[in-house]
BAMI-816252 format. One record per residue: x negated, y, z negated of N, C-alpha, C in turn. Coordinates in steps of 0.2 Angstrom, whole numbers, padded with zeros to 4 digits, always signed. Each point is the difference from the previous one (the first is absolute). Layout:
BEGIN
XYZXYZXYZ...
END
This chain:
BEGIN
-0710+0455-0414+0004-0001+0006-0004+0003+0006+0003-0004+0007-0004+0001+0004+0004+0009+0005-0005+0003+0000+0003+0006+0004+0004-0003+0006+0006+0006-0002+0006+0001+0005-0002+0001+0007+0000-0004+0004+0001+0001+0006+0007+0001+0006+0001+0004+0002+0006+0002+0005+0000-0001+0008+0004-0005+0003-0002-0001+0005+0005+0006+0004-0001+0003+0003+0006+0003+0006+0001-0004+0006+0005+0001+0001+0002-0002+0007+0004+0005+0006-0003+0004+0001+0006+0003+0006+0000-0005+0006+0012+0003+0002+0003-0006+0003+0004+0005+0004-0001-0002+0006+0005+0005+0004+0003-0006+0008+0006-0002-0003+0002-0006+0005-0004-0006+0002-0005-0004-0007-0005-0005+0005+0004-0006-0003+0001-0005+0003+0004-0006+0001-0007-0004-0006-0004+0002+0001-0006-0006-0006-0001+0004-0007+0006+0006-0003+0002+0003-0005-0003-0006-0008+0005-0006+0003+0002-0003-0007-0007-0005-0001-0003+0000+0006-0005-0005+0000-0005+0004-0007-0002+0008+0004-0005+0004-0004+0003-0001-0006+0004+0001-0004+0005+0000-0005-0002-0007-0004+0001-0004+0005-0001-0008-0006-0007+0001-0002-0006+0002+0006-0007+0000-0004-0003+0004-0003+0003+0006+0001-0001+0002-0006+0003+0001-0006+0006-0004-0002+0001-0004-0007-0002-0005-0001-0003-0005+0003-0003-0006+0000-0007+0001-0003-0004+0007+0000-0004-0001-0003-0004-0003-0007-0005-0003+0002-0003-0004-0007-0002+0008-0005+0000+0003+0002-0002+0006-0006+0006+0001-0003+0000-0001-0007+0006+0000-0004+0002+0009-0002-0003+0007+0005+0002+0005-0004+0002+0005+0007+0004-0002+0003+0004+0005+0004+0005+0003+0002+0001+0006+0003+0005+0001+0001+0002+0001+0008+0006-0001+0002+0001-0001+0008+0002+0006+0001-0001+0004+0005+0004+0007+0003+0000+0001+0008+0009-0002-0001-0001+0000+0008+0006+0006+0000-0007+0004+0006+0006+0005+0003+0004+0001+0006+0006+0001+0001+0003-0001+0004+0002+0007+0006-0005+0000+0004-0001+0008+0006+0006+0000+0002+0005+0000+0000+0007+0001+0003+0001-0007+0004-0001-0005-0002+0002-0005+0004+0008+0000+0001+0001-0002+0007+0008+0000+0003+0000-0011+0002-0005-0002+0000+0001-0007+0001-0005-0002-0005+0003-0010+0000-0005-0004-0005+0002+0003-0006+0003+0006-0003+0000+0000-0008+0001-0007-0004+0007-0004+0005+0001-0005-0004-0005-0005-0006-0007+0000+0005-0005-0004-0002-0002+0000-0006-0001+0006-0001-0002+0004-0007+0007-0003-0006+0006+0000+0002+0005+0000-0008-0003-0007-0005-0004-0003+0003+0002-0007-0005-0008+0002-0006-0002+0005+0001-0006+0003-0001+0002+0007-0006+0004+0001+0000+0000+0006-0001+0000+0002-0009+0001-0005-0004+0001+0000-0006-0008-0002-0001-0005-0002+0004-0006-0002-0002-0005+0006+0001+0003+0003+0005-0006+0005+0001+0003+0009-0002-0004+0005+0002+0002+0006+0001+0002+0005+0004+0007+0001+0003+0002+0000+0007+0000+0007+0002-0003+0004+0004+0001+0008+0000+0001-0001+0007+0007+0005+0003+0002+0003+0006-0001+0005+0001-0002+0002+0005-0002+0008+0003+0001+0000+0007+0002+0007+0002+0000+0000+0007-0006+0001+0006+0001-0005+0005-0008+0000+0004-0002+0004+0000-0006-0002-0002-0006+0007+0001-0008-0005+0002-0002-0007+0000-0003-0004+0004-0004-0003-0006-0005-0003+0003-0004-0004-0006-0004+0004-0006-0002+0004+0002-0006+0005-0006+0006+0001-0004+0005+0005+0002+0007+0001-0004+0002-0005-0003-0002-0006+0001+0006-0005-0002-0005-0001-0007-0007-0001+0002-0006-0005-0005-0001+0007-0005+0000+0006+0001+0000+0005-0005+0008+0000-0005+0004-0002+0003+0004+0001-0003+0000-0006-0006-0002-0007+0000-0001-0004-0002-0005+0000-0006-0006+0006+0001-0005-0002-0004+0004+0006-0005+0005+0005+0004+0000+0006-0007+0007-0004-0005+0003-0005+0002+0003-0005-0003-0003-0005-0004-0005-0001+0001-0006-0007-0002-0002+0003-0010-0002-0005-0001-0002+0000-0006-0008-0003-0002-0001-0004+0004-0007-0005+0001-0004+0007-0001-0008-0005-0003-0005+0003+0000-0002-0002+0006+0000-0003+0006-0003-0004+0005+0007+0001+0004-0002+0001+0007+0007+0002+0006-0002-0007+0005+0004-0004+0002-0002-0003+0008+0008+0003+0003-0003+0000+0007+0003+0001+0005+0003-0007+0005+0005-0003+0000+0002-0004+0003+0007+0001+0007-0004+0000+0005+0006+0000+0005+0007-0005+0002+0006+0001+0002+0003-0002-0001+0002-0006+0004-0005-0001+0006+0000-0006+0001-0008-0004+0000-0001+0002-0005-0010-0005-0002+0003-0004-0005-0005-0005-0003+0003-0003-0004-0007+0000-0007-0001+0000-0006-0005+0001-0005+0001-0009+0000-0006-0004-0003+0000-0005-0001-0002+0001-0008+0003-0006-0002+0002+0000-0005-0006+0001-0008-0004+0001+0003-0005+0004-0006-0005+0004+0004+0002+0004+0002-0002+0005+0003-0001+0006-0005+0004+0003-0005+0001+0005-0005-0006-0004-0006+0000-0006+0000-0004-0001-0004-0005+0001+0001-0004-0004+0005-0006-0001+0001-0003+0006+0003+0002+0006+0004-0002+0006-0001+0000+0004-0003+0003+0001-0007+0002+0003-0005-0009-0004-0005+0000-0006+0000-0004-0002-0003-0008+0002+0001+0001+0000+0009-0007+0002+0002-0002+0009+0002+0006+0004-0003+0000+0006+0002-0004+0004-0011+0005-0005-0003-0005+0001-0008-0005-0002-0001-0003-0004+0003-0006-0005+0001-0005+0007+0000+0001+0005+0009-0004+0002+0002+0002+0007-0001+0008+0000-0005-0003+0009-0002+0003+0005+0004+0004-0006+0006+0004+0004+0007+0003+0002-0001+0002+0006+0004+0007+0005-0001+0004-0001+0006-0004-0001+0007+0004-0005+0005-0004-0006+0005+0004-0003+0001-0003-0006+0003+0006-0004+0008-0003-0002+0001+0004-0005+0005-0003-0009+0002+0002-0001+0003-0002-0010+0002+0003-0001+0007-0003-0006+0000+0004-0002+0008+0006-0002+0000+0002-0003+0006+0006-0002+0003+0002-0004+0005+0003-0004+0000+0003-0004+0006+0005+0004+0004+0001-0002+0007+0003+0003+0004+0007-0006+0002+0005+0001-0003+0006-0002+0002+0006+0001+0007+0004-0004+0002+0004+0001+0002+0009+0002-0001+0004+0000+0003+0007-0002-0003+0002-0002-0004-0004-0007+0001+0004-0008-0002-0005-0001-0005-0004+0004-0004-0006+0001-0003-0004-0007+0001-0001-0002+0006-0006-0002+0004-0007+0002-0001-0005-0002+0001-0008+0002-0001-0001+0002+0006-0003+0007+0001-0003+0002+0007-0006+0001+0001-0002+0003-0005-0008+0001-0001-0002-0001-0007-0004-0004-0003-0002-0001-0008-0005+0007+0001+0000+0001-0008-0003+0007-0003-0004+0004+0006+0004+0004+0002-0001+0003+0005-0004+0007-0001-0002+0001-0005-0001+0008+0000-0007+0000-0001-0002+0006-0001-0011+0000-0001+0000-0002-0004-0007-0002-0003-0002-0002-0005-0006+0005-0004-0002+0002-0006-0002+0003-0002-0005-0002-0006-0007+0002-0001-0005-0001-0005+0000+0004-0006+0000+0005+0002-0002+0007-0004+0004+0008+0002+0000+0005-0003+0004+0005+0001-0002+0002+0005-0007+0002+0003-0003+0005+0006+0005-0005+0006-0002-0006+0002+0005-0004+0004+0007+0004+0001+0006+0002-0006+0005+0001+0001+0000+0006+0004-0003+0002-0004-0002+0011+0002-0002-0001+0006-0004-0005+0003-0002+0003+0007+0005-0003+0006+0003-0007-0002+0005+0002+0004+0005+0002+0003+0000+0004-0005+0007+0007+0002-0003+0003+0005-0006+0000+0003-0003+0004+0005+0002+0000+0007+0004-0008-0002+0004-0002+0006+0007-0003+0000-0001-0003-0005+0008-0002-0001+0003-0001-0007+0005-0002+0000+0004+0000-0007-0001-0008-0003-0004-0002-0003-0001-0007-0001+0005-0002-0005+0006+0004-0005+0001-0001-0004+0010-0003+0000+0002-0003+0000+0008-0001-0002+0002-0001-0005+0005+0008+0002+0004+0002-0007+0002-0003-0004+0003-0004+0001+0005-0006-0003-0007-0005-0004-0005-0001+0001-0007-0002-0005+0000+0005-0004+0001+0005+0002-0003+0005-0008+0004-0001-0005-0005+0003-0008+0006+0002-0004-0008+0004-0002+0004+0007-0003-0003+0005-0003+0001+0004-0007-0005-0001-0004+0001+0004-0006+0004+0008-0001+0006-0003-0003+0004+0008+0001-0003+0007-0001-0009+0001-0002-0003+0004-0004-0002+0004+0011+0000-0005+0005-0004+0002+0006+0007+0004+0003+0005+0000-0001+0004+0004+0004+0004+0008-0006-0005-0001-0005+0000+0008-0004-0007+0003+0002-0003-0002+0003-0008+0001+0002+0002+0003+0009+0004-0006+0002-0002+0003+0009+0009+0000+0003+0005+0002-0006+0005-0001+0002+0004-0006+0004+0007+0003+0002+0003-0006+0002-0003-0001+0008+0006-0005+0004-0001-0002+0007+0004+0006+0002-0003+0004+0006-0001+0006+0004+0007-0003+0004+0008+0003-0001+0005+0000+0006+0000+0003+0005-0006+0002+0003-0003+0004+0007-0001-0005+0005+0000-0009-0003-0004-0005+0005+0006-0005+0000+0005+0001+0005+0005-0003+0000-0004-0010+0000-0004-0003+0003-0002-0006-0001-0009-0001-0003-0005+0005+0000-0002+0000-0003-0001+0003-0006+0004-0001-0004-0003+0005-0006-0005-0005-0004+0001-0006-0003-0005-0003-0001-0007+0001+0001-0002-0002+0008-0006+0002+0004-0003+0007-0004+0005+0005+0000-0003+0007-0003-0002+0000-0008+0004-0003-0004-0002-0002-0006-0004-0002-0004-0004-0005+0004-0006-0004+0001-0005+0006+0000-0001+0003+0007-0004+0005-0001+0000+0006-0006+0005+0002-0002-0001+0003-0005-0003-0003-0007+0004-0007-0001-0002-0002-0005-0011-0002-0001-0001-0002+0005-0006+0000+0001-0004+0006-0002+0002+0005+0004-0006+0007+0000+0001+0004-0007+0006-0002-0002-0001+0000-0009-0006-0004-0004-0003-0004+0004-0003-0006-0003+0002-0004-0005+0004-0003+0003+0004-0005-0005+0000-0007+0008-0005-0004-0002+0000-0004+0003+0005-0006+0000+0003-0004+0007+0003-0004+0000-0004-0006-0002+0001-0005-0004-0001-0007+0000+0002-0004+0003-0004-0005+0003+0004-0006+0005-0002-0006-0006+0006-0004+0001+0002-0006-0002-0001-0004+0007-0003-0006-0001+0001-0002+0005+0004-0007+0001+0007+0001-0003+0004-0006+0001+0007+0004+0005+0001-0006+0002+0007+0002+0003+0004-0001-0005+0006+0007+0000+0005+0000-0006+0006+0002+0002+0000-0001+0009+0005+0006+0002-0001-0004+0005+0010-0001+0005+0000-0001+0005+0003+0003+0004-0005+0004+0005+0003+0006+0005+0006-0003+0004+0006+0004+0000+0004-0002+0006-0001+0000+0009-0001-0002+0004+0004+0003+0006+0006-0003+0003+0005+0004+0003+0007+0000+0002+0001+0005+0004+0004+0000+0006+0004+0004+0003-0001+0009-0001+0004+0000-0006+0002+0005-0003-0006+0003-0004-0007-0003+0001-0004+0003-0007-0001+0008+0004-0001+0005-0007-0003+0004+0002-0005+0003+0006-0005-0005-0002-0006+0003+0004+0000-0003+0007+0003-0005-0001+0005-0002+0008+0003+0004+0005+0003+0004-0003+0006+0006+0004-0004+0007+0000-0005-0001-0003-0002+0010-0001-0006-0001+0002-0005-0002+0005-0003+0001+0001-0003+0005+0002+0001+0002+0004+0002+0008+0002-0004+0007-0006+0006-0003-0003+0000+0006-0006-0007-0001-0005-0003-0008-0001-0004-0002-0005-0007+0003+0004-0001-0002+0005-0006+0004+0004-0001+0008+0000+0006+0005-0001+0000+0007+0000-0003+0001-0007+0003-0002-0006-0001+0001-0006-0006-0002-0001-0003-0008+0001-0007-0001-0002-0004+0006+0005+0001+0001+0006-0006+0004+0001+0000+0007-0003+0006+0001-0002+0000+0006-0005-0003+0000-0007+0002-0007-0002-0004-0001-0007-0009+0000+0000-0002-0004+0007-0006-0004+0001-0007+0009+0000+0007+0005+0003-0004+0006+0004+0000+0001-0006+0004+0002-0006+0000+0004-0003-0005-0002-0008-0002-0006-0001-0004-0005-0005-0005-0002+0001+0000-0001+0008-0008-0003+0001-0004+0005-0004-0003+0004+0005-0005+0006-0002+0000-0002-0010+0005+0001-0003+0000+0000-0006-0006-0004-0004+0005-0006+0003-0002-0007-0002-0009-0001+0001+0000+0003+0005-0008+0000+0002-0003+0002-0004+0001+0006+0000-0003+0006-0006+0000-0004-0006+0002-0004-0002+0002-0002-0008-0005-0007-0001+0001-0003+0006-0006-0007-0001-0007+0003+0000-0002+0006+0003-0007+0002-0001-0004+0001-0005+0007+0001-0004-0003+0002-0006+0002-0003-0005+0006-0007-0001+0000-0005-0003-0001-0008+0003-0002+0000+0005-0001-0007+0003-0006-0006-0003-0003+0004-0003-0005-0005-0005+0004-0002-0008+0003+0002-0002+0005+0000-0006+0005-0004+0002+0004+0000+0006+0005-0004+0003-0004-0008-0001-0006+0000+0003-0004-0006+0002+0000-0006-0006+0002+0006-0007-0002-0003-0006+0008-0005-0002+0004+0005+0003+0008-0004-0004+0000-0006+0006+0001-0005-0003-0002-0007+0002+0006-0003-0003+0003-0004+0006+0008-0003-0002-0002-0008-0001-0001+0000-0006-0005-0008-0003+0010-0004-0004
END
């Protein structure tokens, strides 16, 4: 049988609930389980009821996205976690073909591209995100930016008994910080390079409205990892050069 995989979904009042919900039970991978947690939502619950005998439903009270995605993996049962927000959408063998190329190469965590949607799930930018050859690539560009989206990863349950959960210190970045940690462990990310995910933008989206706040926290992440991360390619950046995303 093919390993359990657990998708989580943290949900706190988004109107594209049910969409995230259909793709990832649409999946072509036949060994999943759905966990969507619900952060205190006061609107859109209704979305979710026609769902609710299909997947696994945990309510808690708001405490934001790290809370919500922690709370979902100490519920989860998968050997394998992906992260899915509640307004992106997973196309429909996404869990597969990742899962296939993460055995292939022995990966504990990986990510792929993505399409950039709208509302009306419209095409805004086709596979928008960096692209990648080999590990040293990944590692060096954290030196600048966050190349990765959360909602593309899925990680072997073995990397968050290694480098623990998602940090509830980073009200919108806790991801961004994660990444770093997961790295300076040396556990390299894997890129896939297919689009398997379609990012939302809307009104409402988070990084929309917090701008403000997304800026204080990377510089505080940025300050506090750089230095690190430097330290660490100097003396693994020819070994990175060798893991090759074939």
């Amino acid at each position: 049988m093919q390993p359990l995989v657990s998708i989580i979904i943290p949900f706190y009042n988004c109107a594209f609930v049910d969409q995230a919900i259909e793709s990832a039970l649409q999946q072509s991978y036949p060994n999943i389980e759905v966990i969507l947690v619900d952060d205190g939502s006061d609107r859109e619950v209704e979305r979710i009821h026609p769902y609710l005998s299909s997947i696994n439903y945990v309510r808690k009270a708001n405490g934001g996205t790290a809370s919500a995605i922690n709370t979902g993996i100490h519920h989860s049962n998968g050997e394998y976690i992906a992260w899915l927000s509640s307004d992106d959408v997973f196309l429909p063998h996404k869990v597969e073909q990742q899962i296939h190329f993460m055995k292939k190469h022995y990966a504990k965590a990986s990510f792929t591209n993505y399409d950039y949607i709208g509302p009306d799930n419209n095409l805004l930018i086709p596979k928008c995100g960096e692209q990648f050859q080999h590990a040293e690539g990944v590692y060096r560009s954290f030196l600048t930016s966050n190349p990765i989206n959360g909602c593309t990863v899925i990680l072997h349950r073995e990397v968050f008994d290694r480098v623990g959960y998602f940090s509830t210190e980073f009200n919108y970045t806790q991801d961004y910080e994660m990444w770093y940690r997961i790295l300076l462990k040396g556990i390299p990310f894997y890129y896939l390079d297919q689009v398997l995910l379609n990012y939302r933008a809307h009104p409402n989206q988070g990084t929309s409205k917090n701008q403000e706040g997304i800026k204080k926290e990377t510089f505080m992440i940025k300050h506090h990892y750089i230095p690190k991360l430097e330290n660490f390619l100097n003396f693994q950046g020819n070994r990175l050069k060798r893991v090759v995303f074939e």
